[in-house]
C-alpha positions in Angstrom: -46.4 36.9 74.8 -47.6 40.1 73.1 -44.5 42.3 72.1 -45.4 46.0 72.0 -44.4 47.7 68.4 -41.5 50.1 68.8 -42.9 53.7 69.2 -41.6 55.7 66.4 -38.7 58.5 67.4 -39.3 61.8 65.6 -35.8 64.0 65.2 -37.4 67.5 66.2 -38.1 65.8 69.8 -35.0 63.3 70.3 -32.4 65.3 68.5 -29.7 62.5 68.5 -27.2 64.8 67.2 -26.9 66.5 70.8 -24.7 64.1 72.1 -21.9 64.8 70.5 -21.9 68.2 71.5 -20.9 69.9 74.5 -23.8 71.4 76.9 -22.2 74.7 77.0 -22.6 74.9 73.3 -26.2 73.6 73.2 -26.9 75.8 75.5 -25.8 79.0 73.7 -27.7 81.9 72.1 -27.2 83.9 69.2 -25.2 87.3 70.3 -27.4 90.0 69.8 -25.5 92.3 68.0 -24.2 92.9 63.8 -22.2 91.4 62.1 -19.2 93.4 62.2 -19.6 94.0 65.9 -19.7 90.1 66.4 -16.1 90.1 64.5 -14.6 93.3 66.6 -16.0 91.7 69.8 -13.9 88.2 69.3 -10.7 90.0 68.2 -10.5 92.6 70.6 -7.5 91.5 72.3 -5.8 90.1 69.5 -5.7 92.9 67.6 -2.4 92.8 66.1 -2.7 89.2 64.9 -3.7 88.8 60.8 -7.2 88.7 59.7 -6.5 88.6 56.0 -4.0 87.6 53.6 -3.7 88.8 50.1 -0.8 87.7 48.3 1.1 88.4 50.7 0.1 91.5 52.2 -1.3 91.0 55.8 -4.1 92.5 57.3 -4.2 92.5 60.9 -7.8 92.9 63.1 -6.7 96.8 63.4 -6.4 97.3 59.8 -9.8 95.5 58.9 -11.7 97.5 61.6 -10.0 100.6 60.6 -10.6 99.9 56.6 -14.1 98.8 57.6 -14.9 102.3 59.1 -13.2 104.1 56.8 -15.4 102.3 54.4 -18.3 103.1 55.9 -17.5 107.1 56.2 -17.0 106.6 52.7 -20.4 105.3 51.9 -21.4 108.0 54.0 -20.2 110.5 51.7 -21.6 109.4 48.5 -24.8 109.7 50.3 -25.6 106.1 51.2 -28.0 105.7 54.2 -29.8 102.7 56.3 -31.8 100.6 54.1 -30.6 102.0 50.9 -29.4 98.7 48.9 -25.9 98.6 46.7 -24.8 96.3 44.0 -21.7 94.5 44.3 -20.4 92.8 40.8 -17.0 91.2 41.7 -14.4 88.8 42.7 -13.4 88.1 46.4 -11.3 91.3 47.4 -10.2 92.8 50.5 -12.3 95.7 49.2 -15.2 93.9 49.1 -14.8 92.2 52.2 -14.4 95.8 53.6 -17.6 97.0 52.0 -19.8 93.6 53.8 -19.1 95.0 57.1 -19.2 98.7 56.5 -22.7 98.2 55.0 -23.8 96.0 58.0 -22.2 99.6 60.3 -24.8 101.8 58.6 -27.7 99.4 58.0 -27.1 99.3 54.1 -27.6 96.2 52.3 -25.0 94.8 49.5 -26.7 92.8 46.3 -24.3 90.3 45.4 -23.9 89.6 41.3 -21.8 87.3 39.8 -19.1 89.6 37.3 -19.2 86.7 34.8 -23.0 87.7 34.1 -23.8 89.5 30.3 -25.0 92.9 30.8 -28.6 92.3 30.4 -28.4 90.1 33.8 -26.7 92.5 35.5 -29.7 94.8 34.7 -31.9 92.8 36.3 -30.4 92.6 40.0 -29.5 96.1 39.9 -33.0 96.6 39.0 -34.7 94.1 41.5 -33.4 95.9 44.7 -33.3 99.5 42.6 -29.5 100.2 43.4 -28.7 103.7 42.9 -25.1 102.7 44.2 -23.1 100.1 41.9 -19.6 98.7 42.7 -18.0 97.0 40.5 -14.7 95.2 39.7 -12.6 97.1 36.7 -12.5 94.4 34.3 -16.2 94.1 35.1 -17.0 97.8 34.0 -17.9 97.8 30.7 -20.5 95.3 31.1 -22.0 97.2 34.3 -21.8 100.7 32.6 -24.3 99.0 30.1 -26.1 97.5 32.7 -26.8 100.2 34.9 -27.9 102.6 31.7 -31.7 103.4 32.5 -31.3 102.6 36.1 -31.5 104.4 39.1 -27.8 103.9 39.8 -26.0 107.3 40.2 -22.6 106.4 41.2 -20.3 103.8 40.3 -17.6 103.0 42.6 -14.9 100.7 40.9 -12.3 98.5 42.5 -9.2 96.5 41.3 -7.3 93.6 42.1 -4.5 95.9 43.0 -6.1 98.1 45.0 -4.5 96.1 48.1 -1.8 94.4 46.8 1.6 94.6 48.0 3.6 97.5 46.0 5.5 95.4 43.7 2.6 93.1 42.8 0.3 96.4 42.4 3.2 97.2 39.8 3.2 94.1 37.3 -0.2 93.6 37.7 -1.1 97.2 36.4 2.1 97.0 33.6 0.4 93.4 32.3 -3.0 94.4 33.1 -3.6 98.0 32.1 -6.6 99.0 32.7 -8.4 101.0 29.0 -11.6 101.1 30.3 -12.7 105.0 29.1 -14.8 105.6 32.7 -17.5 108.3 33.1 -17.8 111.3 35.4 -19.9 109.5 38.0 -17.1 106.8 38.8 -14.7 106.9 41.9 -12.1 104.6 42.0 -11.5 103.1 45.4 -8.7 105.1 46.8 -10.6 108.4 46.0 -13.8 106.7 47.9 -11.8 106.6 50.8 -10.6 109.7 51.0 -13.8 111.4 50.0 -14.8 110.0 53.7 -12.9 111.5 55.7 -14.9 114.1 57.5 -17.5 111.6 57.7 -18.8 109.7 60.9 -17.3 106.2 61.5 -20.3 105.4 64.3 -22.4 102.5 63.5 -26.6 102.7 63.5 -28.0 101.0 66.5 -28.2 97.0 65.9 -31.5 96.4 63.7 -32.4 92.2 64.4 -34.3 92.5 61.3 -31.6 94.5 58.6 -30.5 92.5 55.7 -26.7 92.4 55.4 -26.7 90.7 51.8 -28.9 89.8 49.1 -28.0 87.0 47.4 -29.4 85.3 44.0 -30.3 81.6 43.4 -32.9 79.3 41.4 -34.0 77.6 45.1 -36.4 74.8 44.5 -38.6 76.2 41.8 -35.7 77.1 39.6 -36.7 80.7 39.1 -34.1 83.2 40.2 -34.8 85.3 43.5 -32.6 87.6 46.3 -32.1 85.5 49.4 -32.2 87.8 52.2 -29.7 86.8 55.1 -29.2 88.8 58.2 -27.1 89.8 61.0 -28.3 87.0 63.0 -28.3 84.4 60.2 -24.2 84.8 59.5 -23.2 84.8 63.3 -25.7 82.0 64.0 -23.2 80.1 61.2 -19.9 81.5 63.0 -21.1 80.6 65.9 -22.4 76.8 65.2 -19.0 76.1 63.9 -17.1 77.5 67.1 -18.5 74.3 69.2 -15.7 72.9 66.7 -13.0 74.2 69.0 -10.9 70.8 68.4 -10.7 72.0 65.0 -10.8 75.4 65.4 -8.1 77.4 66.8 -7.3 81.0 66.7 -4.2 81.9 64.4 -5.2 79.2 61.5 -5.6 79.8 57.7 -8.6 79.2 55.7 -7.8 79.4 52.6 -10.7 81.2 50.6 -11.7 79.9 47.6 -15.2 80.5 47.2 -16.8 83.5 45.2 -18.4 86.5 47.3 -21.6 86.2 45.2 -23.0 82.7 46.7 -23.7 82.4 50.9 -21.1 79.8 51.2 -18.3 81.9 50.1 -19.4 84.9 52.5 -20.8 83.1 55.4 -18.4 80.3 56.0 -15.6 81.7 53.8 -15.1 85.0 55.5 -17.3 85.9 58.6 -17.1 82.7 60.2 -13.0 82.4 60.2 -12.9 86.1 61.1 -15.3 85.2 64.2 -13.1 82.3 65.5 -10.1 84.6 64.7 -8.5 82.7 61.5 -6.6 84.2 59.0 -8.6 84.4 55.8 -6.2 83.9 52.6 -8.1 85.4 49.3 -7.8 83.5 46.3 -9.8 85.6 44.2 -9.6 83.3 41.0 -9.2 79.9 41.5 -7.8 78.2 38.7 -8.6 74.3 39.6 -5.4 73.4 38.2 -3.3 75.1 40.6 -4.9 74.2 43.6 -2.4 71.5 44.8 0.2 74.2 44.5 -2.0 76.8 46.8 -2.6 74.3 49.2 1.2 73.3 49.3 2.6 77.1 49.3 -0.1 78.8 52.0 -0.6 75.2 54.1 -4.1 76.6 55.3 -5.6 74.4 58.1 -9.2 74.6 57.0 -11.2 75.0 53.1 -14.3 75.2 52.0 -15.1 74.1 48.7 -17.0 71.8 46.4 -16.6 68.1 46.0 -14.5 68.8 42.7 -12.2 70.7 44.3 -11.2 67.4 46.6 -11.1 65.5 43.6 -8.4 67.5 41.6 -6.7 67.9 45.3 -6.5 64.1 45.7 -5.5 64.1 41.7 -2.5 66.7 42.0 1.0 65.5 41.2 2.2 68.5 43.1 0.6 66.4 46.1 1.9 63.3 45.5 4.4 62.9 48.3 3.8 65.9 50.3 3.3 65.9 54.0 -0.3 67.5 54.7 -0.5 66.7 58.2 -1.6 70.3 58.6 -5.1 69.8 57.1 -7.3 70.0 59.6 -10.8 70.3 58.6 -11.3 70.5 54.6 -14.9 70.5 54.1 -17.3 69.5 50.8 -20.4 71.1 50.3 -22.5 72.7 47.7 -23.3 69.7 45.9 -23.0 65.8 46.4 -20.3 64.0 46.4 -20.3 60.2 45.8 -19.3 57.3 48.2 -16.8 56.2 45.6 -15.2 60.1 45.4 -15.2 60.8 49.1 -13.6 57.4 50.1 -10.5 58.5 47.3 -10.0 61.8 48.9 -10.4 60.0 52.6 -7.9 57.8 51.2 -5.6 60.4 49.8 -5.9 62.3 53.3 -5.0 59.4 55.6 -1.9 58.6 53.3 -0.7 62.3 53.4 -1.1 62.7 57.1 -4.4 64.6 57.9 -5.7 63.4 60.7 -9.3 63.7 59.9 -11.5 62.6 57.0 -12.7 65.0 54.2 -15.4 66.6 55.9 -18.8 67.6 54.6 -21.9 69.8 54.9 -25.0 70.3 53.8 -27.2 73.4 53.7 -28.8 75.7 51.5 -28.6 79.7 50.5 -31.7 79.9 52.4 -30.4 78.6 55.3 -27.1 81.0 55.0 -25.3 77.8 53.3 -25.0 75.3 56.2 -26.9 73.4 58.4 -25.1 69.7 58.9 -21.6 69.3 59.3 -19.9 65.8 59.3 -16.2 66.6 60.8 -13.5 65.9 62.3 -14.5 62.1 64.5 -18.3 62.8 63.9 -18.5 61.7 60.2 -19.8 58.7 58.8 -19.2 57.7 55.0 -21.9 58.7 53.0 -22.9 61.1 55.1 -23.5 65.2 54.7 -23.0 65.4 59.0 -25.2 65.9 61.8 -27.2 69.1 62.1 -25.6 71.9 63.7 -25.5 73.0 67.2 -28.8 74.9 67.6 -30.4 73.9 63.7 -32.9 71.5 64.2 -33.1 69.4 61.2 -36.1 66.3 60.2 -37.9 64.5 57.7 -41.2 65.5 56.4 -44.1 63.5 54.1 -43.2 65.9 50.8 -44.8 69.2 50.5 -46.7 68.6 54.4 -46.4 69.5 57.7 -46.1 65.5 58.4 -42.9 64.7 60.4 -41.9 60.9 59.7 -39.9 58.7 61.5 -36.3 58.5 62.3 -35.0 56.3 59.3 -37.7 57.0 57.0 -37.1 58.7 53.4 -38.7 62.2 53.1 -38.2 65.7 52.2 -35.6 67.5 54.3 -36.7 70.3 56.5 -34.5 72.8 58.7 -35.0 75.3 61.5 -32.5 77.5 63.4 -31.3 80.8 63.7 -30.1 80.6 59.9 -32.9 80.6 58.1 -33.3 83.2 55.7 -35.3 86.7 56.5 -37.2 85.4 53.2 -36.7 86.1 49.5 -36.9 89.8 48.2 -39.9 91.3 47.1 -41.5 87.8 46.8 -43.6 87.0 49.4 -45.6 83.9 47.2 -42.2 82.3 46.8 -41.3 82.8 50.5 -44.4 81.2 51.7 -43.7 78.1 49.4 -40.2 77.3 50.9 -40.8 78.4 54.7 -43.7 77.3 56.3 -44.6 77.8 60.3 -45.5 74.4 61.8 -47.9 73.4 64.1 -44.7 73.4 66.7 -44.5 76.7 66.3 -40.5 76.7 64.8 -40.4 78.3 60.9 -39.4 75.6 59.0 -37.5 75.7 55.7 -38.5 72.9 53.0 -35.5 72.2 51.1 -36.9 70.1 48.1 -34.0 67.2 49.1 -35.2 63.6 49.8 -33.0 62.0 52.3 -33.4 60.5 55.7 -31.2 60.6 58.9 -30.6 57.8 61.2 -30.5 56.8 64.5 -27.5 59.1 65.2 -28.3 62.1 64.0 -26.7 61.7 60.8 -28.7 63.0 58.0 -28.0 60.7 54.3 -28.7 62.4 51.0 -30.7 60.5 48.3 -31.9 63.3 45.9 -33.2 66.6 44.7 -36.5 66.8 44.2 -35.9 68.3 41.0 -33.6 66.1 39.8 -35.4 62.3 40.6 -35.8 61.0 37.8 -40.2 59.3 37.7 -40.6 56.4 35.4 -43.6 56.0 32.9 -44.9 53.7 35.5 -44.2 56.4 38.7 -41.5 54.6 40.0 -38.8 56.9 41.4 -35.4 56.3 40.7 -32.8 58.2 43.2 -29.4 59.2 40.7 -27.2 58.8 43.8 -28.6 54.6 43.7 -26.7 54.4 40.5 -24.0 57.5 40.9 -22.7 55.5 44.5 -22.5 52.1 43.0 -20.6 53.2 39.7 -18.1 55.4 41.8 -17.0 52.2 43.1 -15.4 51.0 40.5 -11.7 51.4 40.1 -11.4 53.0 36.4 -14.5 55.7 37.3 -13.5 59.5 38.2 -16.1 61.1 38.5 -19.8 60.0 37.5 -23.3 61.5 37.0 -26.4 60.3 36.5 -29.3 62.8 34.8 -32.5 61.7 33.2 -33.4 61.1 29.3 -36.6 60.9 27.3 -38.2 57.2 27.4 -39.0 56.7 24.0 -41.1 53.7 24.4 -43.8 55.7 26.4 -45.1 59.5 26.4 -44.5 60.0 29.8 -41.6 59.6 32.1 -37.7 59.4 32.1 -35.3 57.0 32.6 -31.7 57.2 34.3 -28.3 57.7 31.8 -24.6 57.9 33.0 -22.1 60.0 31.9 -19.0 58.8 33.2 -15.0 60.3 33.5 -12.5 57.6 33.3 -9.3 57.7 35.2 -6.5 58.5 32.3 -4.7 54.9 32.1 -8.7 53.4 31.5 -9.8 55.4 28.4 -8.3 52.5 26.1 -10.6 50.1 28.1 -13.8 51.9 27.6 -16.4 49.0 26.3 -14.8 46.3 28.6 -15.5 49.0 31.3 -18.9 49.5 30.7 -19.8 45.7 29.9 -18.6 46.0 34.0 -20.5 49.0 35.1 -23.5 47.5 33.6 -23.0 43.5 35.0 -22.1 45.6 38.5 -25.3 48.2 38.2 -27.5 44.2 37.6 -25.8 42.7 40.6 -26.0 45.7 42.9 -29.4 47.4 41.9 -33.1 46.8 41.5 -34.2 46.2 37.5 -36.2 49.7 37.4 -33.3 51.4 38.5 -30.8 50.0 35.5 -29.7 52.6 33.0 -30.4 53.0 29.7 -26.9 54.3 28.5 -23.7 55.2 29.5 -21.5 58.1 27.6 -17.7 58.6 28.4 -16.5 62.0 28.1 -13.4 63.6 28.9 -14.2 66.1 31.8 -17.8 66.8 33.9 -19.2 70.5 33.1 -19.3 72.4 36.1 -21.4 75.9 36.9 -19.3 78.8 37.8 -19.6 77.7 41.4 -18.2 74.4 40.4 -21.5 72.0 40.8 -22.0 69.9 38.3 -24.1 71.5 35.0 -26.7 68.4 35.2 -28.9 70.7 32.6 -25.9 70.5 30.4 -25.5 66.9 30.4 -29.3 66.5 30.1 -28.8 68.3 26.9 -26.2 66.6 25.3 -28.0 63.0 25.2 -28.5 62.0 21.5 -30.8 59.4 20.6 -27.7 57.2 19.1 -26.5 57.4 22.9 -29.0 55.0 24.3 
């Protein structure tokens, strides 16, 4: 008897994923309207309730929309206009929240810089979008008065940390702060701003599909910096994707914000989206990593976003040790990868404080508006970065082609869905390298990750493109093959995996691990990695072995808290391997 070969399943037909969604959210469209409307529209009869905390003070829905038009009045009187484009150098502020929205009224755009960048870089995004408008944080100033010499930028509006916090905060923090910045005649400080608008209109422009609410800077997959353009549609397609959550989501729960405005995760699902399901956004405009165990225990918020790291020093906190956290509802991982060995000690620290869910996780890009899977709540698997979102279609292509593969086969990740980026600014070349229209029609966003999902929908991560690691003799070696095995063991922290020079052949690299040891292990370092290598040789093919393993005492982390790969690249000697 002849047995007919299984007919391949391609993801962009099947779409697995949809059955563990409801129909009414499958079925839903992307409300045609801004930002800001999208957010006055939910919260319309619950105005009253708090929107945003900051240190205590609470904002309710009236306030924002009231500080959002004043806002934008304001902007009206410095002369700001539809299309014009400012640049926004700071921290996470009720200010700045205050300015996304009242932009997005008038049809501005805000260019989003991180403050810890030297004056000379600063230049450079003021000049790439030719701000004549800068705001800026105070501490910030000096470096942006520098930066914006021999610019078009006219005005300089300058906000503080205190600018909103309660009245005996605002006190100390000016008495221990004080602010000795010498200021020029074309700054305004944020209280005269506002008052300087207050003949102005408070009407919005008619909805634009196509205005850019934010600009937003990153290397993408080539490595060279460009403005990510994201739009009215691309934040409340996010917002909205995460509302067919509503078993995690309810009205009147805190997200605590962690995140930095300057990156699409920390706007997108760090303030519009809780503001659209009608959460109350708590502003932690400074994280410092070793207090976050005592934020999470004083504010109790339901939901986070952050970085794998940030799970890591969570599940590491004494402050945690014996603390109930059945309040955690959805704390959720993304930016960067998080090993098996990492996620199964926070899912273990998570079930043994109570939460009733695993550490969730997610996987997107800025130019997809920062998410486009989601593994939470029930629908998780280990390993996994989630199932694509509601209305995202996500598949596996042949690398650098229009050539879907198989369900279950390795490729490059491709997305498509309402959150896909206007484009980048001012480079159409680039654009056309990373989103491609397919023969289906849909615009399709090539990520430069390898990966593959299976049968369920559930997309698994291998690699970067960028950072696989090619042999002299073109064999590919994934760093999450060696990364997930090595987590495993009991004395490991935190690992990472990042090429080195082969220095028996010209060509090609070959993997090395830096590894963190657990405190009580460092005495035990060569026994440990006589065991890390006996367990990489039972576990792993031999082209996939490492050359060299190096202990240190803590990973280097980006300002966004990813791991600095470049950095560890950098610091391999030749007497390490």
């Amino acid at each position: 008897m002849i047995t007919e070969p299984h007919k391949p399943v391609y993801a962009s037909a099947a779409k697995p994923w949809l059955k563990y969604y409801d129909q009414k959210f499958i079925d839903q469209t992307v409300p045609d309207c801004s930002a800001f409307e999208y957010v006055c529209h939910q919260n319309k009869n619950h105005l009253p309730e708090t929107a945003i905390d900051y240190y205590g003070r609470r904002i309710t829905y009236a306030d924002l929309i009231v500080n959002v038009k004043k806002t934008a009045a304001a902007f009206r009187a410095i002369g700001m206009k539809k299309g014009d484009i400012a640049t926004v150098v700071s921290v996470m502020t009720p200010e700045v929240i205050y300015a996304f929205y009242a932009a997005d009224m008038i049809g501005a755009t805000l260019n989003l810089v991180d403050p810890r960048y030297s004056a000379e870089g600063i230049r450079e995004y003021i000049e790439e979008v030719d701000s004549h408008l800068l705001i800026c944080l105070n501490v910030a100033y000096e470096r942006c008065h520098q930066a914006a010499k021999h610019t078009h930028v006219e005005r300089v509006l300058v906000i503080s940390p205190a600018d909103s916090l309660p009245l005996h905060l605002a006190v100390g923090y000016k008495l221990t702060n004080p602010d000795k910045n010498r200021y020029k005649s074309n700054v305004l400080h944020w209280k005269d701003f506002i008052a300087a608008g207050q003949n102005q209109s408070t009407n919005a422009e008619p909805y634009d599909p196509q205005h850019t609410c934010v600009v937003v800077h990153t290397g993408g997959t080539t490595g060279s910096p460009k403005g990510v353009m994201l739009t009215d549609k691309n934040f409340n397609s996010i917002a909205q994707q995460f509302g067919a959550y509503e078993k995690l989501f309810r009205r009147g729960q805190k997200l605590m914000n962690i995140m930095p405005p300057f990156i699409a995760y920390g706007y997108a699902c760090g303030v519009h989206l809780p503001l659209v399901l009608g959460l109350t956004v708590v502003i932690i405009p400074n994280l410092d990593p070793a207090k976050l165990g005592l934020l999470i225990w004083k504010h109790k918020p339901e939901h986070l976003f952050g970085v794998p790291a940030h799970y890591q020093q969570m599940a590491a906190s004494p402050l945690l040790k014996n603390k109930d956290l059945s309040f955690i509802r959805n704390y959720a991982a993304g930016g960067d990868a998080i090993t098996v060995g990492a996620e199964q000690t926070v899912d273990a620290f998570l079930k043994e404080h109570g939460a009733e869910f695993p550490l969730a996780k997610g996987y997107g890009m800025t130019e997809v508006s920062s998410a486009a899977t989601a593994a939470a709540g029930t629908v998780n698997k280990i390993g996994s970065v989630g199932i694509p979102l509601v209305n995202t279609v996500v598949s596996v292509f042949e690398p650098g082609t229009e050539n879907e593969l198989p369900i279950g086969e390795r490729g490059e990740i491709c997305i498509s869905g309402p959150a896909v980026m206007k484009g980048y600014y001012n480079k159409p070349n680039e654009t056309a390298i990373l989103l491609h229209r397919h023969a289906d029609g849909k615009l399709w966003a090539h990520t430069g990750d390898i990966g593959y999902m299976d049968e369920d929908g559930f997309v698994f991560l291998n690699s970067r493109i960028k950072r696989l690691i090619i042999r002299h003799d073109g064999f590919k070696v994934f760093p999450s093959m060696i990364e997930n095995v090595i987590s495993r063991h009991p004395a490991v922290q935190q690992c990472s995996v990042v090429g080195c020079t082969d220095r028996d052949h010209v060509q090609g690299r070959l993997p090395f691990v830096y590894v963190v040891l657990e405190p009580e292990a460092d005495k035990k370092k060569r026994q440990i990695q006589r065991e890390l290598r006996q367990l990489c040789r039972e576990e792993l093919p031999e082209y996939v072995q490492p050359v060299g393993y190096k202990f240190i005492s803590e990973m280097p982390f980006t300002p966004i808290g990813k791991v600095d790969y470049r950095k560890l690249e950098e610091e391999i000697t030749a007497r390490d391997y």
